[in-house]
C-alpha positions in Angstrom: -13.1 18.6 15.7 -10.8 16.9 13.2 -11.3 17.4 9.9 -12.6 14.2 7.8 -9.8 12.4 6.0 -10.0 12.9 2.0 -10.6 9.8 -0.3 -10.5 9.4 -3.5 -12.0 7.4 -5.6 -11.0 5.4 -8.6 -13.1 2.4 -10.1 -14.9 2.1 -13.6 -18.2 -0.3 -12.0 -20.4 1.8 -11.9 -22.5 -0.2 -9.5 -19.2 -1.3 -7.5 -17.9 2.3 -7.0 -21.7 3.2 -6.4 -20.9 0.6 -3.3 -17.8 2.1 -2.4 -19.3 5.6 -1.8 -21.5 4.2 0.6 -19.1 2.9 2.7 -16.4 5.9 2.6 -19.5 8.7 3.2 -21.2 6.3 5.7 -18.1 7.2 7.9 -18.0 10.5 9.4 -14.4 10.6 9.7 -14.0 9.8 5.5 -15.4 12.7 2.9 -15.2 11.5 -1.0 -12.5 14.3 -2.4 -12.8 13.1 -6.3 -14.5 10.4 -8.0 -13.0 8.6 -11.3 -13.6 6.1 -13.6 -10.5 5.6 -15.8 -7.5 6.7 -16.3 -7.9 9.7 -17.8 -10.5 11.2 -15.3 -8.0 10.0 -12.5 -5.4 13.1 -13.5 -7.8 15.4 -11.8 -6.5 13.3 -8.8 -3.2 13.4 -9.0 -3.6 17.7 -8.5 -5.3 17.0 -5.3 -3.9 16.3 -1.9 -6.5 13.2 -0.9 -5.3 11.5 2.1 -5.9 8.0 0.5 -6.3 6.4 -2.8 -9.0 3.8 -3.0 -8.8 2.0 -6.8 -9.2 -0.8 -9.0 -6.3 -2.4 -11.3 -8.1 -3.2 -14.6 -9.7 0.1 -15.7 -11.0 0.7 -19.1 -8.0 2.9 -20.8 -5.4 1.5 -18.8 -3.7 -0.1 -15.6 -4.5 0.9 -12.2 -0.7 -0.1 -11.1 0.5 2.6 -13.8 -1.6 5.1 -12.3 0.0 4.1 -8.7 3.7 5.0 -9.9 2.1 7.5 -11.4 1.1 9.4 -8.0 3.8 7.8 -6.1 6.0 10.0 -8.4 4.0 12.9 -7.5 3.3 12.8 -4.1 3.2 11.0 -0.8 -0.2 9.3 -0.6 -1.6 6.5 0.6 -2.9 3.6 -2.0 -5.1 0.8 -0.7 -6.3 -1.3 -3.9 -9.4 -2.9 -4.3 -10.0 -5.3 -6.9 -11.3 -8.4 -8.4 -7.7 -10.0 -9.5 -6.5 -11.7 -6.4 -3.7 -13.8 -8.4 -0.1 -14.0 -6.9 1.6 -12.2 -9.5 -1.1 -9.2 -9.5 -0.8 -9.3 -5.5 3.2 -8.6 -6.3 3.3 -6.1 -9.1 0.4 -4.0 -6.8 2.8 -3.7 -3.8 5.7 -3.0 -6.3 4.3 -0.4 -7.9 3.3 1.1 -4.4 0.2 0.3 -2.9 -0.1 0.2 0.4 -2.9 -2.5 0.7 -4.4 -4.9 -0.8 -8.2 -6.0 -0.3 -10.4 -8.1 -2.6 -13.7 -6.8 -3.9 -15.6 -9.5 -2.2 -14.6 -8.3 1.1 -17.4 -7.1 3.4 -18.0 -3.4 4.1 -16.7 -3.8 7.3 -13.6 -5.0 6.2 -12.7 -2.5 3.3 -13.5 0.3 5.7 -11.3 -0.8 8.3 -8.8 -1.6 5.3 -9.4 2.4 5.0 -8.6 3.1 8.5 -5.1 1.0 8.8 -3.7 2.0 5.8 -4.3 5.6 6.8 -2.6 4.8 9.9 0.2 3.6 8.3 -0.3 0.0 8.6 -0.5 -2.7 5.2 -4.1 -4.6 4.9 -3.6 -7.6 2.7 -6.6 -9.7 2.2 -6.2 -13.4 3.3 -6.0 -14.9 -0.2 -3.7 -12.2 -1.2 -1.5 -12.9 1.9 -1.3 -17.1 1.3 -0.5 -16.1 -2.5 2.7 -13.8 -0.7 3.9 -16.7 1.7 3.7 -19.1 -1.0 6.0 -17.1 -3.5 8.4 -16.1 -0.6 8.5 -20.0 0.4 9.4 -20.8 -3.3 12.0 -17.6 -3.7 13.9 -19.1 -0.6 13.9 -22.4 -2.8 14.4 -21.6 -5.8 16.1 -18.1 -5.9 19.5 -17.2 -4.2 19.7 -13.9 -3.2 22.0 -11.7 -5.1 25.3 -11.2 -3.3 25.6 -7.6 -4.5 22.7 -6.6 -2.4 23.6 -4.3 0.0 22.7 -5.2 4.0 19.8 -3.5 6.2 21.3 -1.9 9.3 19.9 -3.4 12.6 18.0 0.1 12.8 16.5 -0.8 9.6 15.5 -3.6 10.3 13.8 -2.9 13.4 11.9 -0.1 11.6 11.1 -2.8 9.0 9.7 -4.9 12.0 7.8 -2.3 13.6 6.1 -1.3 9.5 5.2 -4.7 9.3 3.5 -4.6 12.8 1.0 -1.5 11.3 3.0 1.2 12.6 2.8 5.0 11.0 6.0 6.8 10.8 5.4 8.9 14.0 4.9 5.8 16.0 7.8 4.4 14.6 9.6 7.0 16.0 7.8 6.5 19.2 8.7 3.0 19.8 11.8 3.3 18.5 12.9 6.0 20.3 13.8 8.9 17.3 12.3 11.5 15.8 10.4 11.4 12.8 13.1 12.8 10.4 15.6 10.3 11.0 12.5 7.4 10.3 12.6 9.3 7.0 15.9 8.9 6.3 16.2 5.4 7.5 13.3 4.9 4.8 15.1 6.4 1.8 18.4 4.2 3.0 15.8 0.9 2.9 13.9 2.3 -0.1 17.7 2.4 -2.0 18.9 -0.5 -1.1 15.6 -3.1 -1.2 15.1 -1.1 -4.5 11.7 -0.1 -3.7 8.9 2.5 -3.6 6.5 1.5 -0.7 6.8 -0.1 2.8 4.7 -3.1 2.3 7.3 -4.0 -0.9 10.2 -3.4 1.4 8.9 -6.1 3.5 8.6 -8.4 1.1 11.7 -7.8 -0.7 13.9 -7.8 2.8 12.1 -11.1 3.7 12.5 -12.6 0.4 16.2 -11.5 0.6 16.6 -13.5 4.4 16.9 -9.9 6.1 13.8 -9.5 7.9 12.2 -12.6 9.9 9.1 -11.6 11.3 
């Protein structure tokens, strides 16, 4: 059998993380690695090698997004944030700093475990709030922004790898459907990650759309 897939968990409520407990250990494929509830307890996380990062933004001795860069620095892990700010510019900054998802705490259980599930797979959950906040702010960056001309062009390969991101796609079936191995995905992800700038796939989707790159 395959082994369950490690969570960790980072979120100050103690009723809300109480919540989200139930939901990772009510699926036999999850087990609860570490549990935190600020900043400073989250460093025990950071020595771990969880599969997934489930946490909150506005923790008691500090930001949740710091805490992202944070592991993102360390290691390769995923980030799916839950949390009560659902403004546009907290959407942005979250996917900047390199989460991976994006789900509201008033989301059902249903819906944050399968937020779980796809960001493990590689793919980006964005609540719906959170995702007419993003079209809004790429509508007005194609109005009022011009991109800068400096900004070095996606290949067609990247883009298409971009695309296939976008669609939910983990590296290895990226490879698949693209028809390359896994290693060259990784490349062609440092070359995007360099040139959008970024630090995490569902930024470099926003940035290359926001830039007239990627059309979905």
């Amino acid at each position: 059998m395959t082994a369950p897939r490690r969570i960790s968990l980072l979120e100050d409520d103690v009723n809300v993380a109480a919540h989200f407990v139930d939901i990772i250990t009510s699926d036999p494929g999850l087990s609860l690695d570490i549990q935190a509830g600020s900043i400073a307890e989250a460093q025990a996380i950071l020595g771990r090698e969880a599969d997934l990062v489930l946490t909150d933004i506005g923790l008691p001795d500090g930001s949740g997004l710091d805490f992202i860069r944070t592991l993102k620095a360390v290691r390769e892990c995923k980030v799916l944030v839950v949390t009560a700010f659902g403004d546009r510019d907290t959407v942005v900054a979250a996917l900047r700093a390199g989460a991976d998802g994006y789900l509201l705490k008033d989301s059902t259980p249903e819906t944050i475990l399968d937020g779980i599930h796809v960001t493990l797979m590689g793919g980006a959950p964005i609540s719906a709030s959170a995702a007419v906040y993003l079209l809004d702010r790429l509508r007005q960056s194609e109005t009022d922004e011009t991109p800068a001309v400096a900004a070095e062009s996606l290949t067609r390969r990247e883009v298409e790898l971009l695309t296939v991101f976008a669609r939910g796609q983990s590296y290895k079936e990226a490879a698949r459907s693209l028809g390359i191995s896994p290693l060259t995905v990784g490349n062609h992800v440092k070359a995007i990650y360099r040139k959008l700038e970024v630090t995490s796939r569902g930024e470099a989707v926003y940035v290359a759309m926001r830039r007239g790159q990627l059309r979905l």
